[in-house]
Wavefront OBJ file of the C-alpha trace (Angstrom):
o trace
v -11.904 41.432 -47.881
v -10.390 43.046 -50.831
v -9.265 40.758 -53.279
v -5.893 41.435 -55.451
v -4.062 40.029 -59.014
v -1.069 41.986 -60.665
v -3.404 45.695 -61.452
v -6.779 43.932 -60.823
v -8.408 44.892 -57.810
v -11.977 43.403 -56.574
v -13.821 44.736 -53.406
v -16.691 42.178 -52.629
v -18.681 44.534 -50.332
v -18.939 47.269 -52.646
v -19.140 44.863 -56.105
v -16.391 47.238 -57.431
v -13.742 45.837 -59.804
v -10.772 47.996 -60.897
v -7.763 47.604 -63.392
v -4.835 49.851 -63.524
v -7.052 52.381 -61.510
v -10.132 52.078 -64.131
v -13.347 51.050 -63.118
v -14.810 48.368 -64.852
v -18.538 47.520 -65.371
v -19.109 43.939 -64.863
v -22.499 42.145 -64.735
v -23.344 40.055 -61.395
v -22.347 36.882 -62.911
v -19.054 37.832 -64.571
v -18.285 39.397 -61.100
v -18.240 36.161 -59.421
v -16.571 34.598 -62.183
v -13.742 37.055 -60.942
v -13.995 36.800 -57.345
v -13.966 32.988 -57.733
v -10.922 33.383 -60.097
v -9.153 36.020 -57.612
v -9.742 33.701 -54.802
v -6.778 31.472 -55.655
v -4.831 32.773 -58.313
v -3.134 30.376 -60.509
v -5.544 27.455 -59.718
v -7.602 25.583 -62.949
v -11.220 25.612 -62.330
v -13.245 22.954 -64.444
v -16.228 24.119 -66.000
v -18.234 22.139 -63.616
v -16.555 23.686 -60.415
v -17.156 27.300 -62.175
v -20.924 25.984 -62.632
v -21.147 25.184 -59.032
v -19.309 28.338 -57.494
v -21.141 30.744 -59.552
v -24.394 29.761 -60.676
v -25.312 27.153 -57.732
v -25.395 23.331 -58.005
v -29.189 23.695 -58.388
v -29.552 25.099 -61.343
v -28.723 23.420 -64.380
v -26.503 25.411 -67.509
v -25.169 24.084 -69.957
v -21.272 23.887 -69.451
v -20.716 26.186 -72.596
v -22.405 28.884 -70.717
v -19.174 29.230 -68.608
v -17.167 29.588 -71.797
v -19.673 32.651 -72.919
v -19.206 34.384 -69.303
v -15.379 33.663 -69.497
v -15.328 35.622 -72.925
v -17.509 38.683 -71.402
v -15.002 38.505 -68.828
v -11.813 38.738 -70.815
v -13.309 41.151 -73.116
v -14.214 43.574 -70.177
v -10.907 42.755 -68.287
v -8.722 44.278 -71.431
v -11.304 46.994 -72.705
v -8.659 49.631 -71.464
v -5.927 47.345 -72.564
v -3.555 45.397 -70.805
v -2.593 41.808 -71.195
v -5.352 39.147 -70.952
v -5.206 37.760 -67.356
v -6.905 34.982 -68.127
v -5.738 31.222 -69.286
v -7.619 28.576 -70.954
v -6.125 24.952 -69.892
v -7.209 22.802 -72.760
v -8.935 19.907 -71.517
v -8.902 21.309 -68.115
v -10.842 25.136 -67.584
v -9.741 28.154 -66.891
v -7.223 30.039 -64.484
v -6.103 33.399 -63.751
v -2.564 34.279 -64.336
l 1 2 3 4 5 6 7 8 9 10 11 12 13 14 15 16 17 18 19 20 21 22 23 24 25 26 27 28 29 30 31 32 33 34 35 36 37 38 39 40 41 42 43 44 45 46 47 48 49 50 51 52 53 54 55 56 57 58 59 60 61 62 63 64 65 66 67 68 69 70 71 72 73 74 75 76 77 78 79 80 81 82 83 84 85 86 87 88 89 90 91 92 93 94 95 96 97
């Protein structure tokens, strides 16, 4: 199921991500960062629900890791420009939109 934000487009089966009709290269873990962003639009995700969803409650990373993948993320998500999709809640975690 193709998943859809504003010009962001993410295709799970073929671990394809596209802005504005450009490609973009992402590495496995900032693609599930995405897809677990893209799921619900608009939603805060703690860094310890981010931890879970995309690295697996088994395996323990430090929290800050999340903030490093978040800023690979952003950085690949506005290589070819365009506004940063992505919102820090203080306190709280990240969103998209």
């Amino acid at each position: 199921m193709m998943l859809e934000y504003e010009d962001i487009t993410l295709d799970p089966e073929t671990h394809r991500v596209t802005r504005s009709g450009s490609e973009i290269k992402l590495g496995p873990t900032e693609f599930r960062l995405l897809s677990t962003l893209m799921e619900k639009p608009g939603r805060v995700w703690s860094r310890e629900q981010l931890l879970d969803r995309v690295w697996g409650r088994d395996i323990y990373v430090d929290t800050r890791t999340v903030d490093v993948h978040i800023g690979r993320l952003r950085k690949s998500l506005t290589h070819t420009g365009g506004a940063d999709p992505l919102r820090t809640v203080r306190g709280a975690g990240y969103a998209l939109g």
